[in-house]
C-alpha positions as CSV (number, residue, x, y, z in Angstrom):
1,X,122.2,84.4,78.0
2,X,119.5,82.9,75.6
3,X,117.4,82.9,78.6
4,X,117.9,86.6,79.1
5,X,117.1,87.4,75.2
6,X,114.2,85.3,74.8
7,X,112.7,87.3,77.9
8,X,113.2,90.6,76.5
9,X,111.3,89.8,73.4
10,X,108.9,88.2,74.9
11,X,108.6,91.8,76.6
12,X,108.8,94.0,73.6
13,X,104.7,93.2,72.3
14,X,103.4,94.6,75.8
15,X,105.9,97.5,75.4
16,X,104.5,98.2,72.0
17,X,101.2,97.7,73.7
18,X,101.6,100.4,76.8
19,X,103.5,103.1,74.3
20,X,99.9,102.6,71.6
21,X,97.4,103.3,74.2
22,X,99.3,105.6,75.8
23,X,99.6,107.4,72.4
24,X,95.6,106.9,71.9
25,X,94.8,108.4,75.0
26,X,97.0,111.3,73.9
27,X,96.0,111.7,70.5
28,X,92.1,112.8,70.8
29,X,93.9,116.2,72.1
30,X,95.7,117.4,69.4
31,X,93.2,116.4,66.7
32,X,89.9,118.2,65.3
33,X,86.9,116.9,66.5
34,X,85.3,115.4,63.7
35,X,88.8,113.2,63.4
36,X,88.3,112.3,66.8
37,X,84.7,110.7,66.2
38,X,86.5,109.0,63.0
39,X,89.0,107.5,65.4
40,X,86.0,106.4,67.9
41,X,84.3,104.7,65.1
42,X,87.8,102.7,64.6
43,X,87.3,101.1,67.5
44,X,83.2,100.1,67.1
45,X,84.6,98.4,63.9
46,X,87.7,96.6,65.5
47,X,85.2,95.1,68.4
48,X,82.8,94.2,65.4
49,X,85.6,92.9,63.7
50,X,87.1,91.1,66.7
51,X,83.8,89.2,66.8
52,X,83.8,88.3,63.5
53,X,86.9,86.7,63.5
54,X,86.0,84.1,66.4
55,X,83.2,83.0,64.4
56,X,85.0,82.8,60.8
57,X,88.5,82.3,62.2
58,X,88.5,80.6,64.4
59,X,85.6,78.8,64.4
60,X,85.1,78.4,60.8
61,X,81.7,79.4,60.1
62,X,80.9,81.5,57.5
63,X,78.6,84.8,58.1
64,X,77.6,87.7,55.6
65,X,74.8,88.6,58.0
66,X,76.7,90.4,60.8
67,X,75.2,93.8,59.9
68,X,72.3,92.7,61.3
69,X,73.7,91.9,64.7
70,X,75.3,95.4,64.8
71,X,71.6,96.5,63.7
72,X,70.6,94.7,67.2
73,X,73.0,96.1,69.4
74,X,72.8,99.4,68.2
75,X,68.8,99.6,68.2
76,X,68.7,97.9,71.5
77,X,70.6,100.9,72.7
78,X,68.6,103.3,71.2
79,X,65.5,101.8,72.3
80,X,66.4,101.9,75.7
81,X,67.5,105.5,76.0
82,X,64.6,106.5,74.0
83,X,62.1,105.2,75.4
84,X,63.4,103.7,79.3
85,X,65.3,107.0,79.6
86,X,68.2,104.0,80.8
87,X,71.9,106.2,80.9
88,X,73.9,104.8,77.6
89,X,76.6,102.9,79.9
90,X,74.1,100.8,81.3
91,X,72.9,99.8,77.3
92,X,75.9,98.3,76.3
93,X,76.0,94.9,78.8
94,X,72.5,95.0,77.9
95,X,73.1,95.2,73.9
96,X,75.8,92.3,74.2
97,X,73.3,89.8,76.4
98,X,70.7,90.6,73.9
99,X,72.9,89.7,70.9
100,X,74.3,86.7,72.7
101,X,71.4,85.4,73.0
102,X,70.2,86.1,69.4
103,X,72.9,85.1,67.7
104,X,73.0,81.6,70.0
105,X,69.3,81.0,68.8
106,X,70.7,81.7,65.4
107,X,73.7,79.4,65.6
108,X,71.4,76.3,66.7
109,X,69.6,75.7,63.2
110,X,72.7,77.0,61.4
111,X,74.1,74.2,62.3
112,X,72.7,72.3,59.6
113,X,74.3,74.5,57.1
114,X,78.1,74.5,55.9
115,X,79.9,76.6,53.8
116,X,77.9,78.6,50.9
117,X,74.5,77.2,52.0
118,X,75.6,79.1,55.6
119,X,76.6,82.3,53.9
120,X,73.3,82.5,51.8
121,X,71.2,81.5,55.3
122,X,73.7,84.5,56.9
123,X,73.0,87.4,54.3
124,X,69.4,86.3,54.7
125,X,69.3,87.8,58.0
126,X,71.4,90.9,56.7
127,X,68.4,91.3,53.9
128,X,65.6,90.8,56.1
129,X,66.3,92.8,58.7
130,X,66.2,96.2,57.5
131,X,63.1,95.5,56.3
132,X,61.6,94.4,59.7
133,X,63.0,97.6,61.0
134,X,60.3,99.1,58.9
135,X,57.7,97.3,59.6
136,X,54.6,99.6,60.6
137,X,53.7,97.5,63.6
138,X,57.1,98.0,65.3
139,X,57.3,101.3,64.4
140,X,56.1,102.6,68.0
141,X,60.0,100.7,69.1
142,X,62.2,101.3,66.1
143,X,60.7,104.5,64.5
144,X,60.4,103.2,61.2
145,X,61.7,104.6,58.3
146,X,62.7,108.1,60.3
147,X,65.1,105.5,62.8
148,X,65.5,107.3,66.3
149,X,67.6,110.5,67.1
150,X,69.0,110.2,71.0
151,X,71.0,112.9,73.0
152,X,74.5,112.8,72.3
153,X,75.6,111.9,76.1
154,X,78.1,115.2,77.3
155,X,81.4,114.6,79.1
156,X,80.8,114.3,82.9
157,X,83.9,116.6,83.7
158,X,85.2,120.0,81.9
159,X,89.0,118.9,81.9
160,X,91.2,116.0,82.5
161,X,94.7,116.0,83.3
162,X,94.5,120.2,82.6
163,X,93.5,119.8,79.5
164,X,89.4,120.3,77.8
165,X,87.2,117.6,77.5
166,X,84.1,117.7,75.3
167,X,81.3,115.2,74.4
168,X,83.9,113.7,71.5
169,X,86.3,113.6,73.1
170,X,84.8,111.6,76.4
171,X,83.1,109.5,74.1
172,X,86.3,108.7,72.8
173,X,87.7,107.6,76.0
174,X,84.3,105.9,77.0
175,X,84.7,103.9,73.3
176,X,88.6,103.0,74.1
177,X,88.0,101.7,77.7
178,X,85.3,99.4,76.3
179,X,87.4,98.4,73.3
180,X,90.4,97.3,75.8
181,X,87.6,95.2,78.1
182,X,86.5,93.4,74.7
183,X,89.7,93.0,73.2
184,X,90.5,91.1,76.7
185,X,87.8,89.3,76.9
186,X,88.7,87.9,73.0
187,X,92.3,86.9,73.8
188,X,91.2,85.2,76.8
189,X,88.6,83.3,75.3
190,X,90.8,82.8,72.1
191,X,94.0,81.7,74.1
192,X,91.9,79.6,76.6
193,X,90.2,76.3,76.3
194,X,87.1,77.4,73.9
195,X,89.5,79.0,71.7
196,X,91.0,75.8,71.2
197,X,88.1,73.8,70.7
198,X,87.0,76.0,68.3
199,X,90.0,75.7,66.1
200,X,89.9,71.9,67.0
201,X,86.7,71.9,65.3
202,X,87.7,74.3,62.4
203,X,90.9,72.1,61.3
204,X,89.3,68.4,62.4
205,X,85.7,68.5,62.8
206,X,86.0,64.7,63.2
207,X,88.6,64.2,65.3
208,X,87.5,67.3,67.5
209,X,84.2,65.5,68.2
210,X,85.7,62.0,69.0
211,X,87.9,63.7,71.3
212,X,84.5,64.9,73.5
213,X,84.1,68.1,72.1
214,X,80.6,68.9,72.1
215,X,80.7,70.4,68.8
216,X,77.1,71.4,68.3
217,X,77.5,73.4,71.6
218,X,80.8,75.2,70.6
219,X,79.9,75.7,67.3
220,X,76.2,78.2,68.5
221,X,78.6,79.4,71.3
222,X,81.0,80.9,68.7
223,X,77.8,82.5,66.9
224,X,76.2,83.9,70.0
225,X,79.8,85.3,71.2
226,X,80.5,87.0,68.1
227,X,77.4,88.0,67.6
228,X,77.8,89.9,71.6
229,X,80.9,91.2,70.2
230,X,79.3,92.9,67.0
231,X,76.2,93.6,69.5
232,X,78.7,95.8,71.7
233,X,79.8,97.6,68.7
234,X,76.2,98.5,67.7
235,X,75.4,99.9,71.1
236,X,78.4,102.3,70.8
237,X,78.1,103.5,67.4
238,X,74.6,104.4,68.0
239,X,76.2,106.5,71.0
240,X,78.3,107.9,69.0
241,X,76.0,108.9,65.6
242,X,73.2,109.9,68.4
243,X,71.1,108.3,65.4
244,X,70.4,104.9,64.0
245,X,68.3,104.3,61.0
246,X,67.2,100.6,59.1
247,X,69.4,101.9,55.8
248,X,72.4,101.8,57.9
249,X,72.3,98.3,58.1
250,X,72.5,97.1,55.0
251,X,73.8,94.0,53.6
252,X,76.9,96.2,51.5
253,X,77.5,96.7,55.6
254,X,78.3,93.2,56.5
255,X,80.3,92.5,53.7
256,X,82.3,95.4,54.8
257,X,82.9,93.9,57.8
258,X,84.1,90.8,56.0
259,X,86.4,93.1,53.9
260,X,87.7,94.8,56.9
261,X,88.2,90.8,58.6
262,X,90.1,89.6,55.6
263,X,92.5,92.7,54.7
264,X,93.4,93.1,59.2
265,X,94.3,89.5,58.7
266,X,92.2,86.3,59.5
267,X,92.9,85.0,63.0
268,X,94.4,88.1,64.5
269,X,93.5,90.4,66.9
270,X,95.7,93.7,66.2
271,X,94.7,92.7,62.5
272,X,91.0,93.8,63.9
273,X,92.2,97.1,64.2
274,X,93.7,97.6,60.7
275,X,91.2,96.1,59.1
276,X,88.8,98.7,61.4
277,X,91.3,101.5,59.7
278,X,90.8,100.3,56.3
279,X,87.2,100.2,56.6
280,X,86.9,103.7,58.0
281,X,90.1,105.7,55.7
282,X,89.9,103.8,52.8
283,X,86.3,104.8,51.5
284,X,87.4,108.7,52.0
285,X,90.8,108.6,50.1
286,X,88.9,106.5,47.2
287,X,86.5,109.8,47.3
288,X,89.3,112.0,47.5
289,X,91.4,110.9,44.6
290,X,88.0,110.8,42.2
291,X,84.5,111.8,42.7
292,X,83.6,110.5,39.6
293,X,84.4,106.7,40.2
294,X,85.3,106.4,44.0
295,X,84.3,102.8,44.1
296,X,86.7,101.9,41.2
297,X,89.6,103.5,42.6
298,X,87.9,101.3,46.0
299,X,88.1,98.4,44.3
300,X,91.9,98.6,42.8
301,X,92.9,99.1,46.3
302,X,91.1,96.4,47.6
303,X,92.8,94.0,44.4
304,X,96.2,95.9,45.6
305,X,96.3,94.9,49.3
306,X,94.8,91.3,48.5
307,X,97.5,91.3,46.3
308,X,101.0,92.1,48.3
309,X,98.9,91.2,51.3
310,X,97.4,87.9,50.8
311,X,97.7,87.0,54.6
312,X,96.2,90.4,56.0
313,X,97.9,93.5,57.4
314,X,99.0,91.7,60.3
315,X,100.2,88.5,58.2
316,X,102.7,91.5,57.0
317,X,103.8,92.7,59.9
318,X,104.4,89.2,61.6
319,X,106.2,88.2,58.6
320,X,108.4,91.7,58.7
321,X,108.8,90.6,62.7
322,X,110.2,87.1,62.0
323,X,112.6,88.8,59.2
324,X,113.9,91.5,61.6
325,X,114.3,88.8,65.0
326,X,117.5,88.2,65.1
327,X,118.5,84.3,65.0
328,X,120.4,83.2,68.6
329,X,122.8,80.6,68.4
């Protein structure tokens, strides 16, 4: 009988799981367009976010510089459909190899640095990089201050499933079916054997490497995966803004990623998702509620959900989960 029970919970996340994409495939339908591009950048933040938390989650590293690899990806993209007329599918495996490597190149004098002296080294890269955006002998490739303004790619069919598909809504679809490859790839690589040296190397540095673990190795590996991760989301949100300029990667950006990691919840993949939500909703409704001072009311949210959430979104919701299970003899 306990066998039985334990079975069907085990069953009940993938249930959830089928019934929410099946309701996000649904939803871009009966929603305006513009809400529909706010839900696609929802899922450019949760990859970012998903790649973050490898690096600071699981791996322990600290970055305030990821901006700048969203910066990559999303000028690589750009770049490629400006100028190599390539179709924007093929820019996004091309965005993430570019960022893998980066950020791997990155990650292999990083490793000198721990903690705060990482950080500083991090938002570094998140400063500078604007500003070499704007540099006049690169303008020829990245446009400069002006950024580059790319076709907004249209949806290849007029209908799906009898009902009307337009260029937000296909781009929608085209964002979801590459956030479900990435998410895939993150719980494989997070349930698998680098995901466990990684957090082998977070918790016992020491031990982890006395044990075999090539720690230098793992440690640029988690930098150059994230950083393919935050990469992928570039690429897509330049698809989707059909715009990228260097002022919208700046370093308030990265540290709202960090914001977005922390209040999803640290070491969680659905908490990728919330934190995405947060960082696209939250900003609006501060607006909403006073134009004068939207960053205060910003901030008193923040302080609010750090404090009745101090383990993330999905810390709540697992602890709301272990309350509800019911306890089998």
């Amino acid at each position: 009988m306990s066998t039985n029970i334990s079975s069907h919970e085990k069953a009940i996340p993938w249930i959830w799981l089928v019934l929410g994409l099946l309701g996000a495939c649904a939803l871009p339908f009966f929603i305006s367009n513009y809400h529909v591009f706010q839900l696609s950048m929802v899922l450019t933040y949760a990859i970012a976010l998903v790649g973050l938390n490898i690096l600071i989650g699981y791996s322990g590293q600290i970055s305030l510089g990821h901006g700048a690899f969203l910066a990559i990806g999303a000028y690589t993209t750009a770049i490629l459909m400006d100028k190599a007329d390539m179709p924007y599918w093929m820019t996004i495996p091309i965005a993430a190899a570019v960022c893998l490597v980066v950020g791997f190149l990155f990650g292999l004098p990083a490793l000198r640095l721990e903690g705060h002296y990482l950080a500083l080294a991090t938002f570094a890269l998140a400063v500078a990089l604007p500003q070499l955006l704007k540099f006049k002998h690169l303008e020829f490739l990245t446009g400069g201050v002006q950024g580059i303004v790319i076709m907004k790619p249209e949806a290849p069919w007029e209908t799906l499933f009898g009902l009307k598909l337009n260029a937000d809504r296909w781009l929608y679809f085209f964002t979801l079916a590459v956030t479900v490859v990435m998410f895939v790839i993150g719980w494989n690589l997070i349930r698998g054997r680098v995901g466990r040296a990684l957090i082998a190397i977070r918790d016992q540095p020491i031990a982890a490497a006395s044990m075999g673990i090539d720690t230098p190795l793992y440690k640029s590996l988690a930098f150059g995966v994230s950083a393919m991760f935050t990469g992928v989301a570039g690429a897509l949100s330049a698809i989707l803004v059909a715009f990228v300029a260097p002022d919208s990667f700046t370093v308030f950006l990265s540290i709202t990623l960090m914001v977005g990691m922390v209040i999803g919840g640290v070491t969680s993949l659905p908490g990728a998702l919330y934190g995405a939500l947060f960082i696209q909703f939250i900003p609006n409704i501060a607006d909403q509620i006073s134009k004068a001072a939207p960053w205060a009311i910003y901030g008193t949210m923040l302080i609010l959900f750090m404090y009745t959430m101090p383990t993330g979104i999905a810390g709540l919701f697992r602890l709301i989960g272990q309350k509800l299970r019911p306890t089998h003899p």
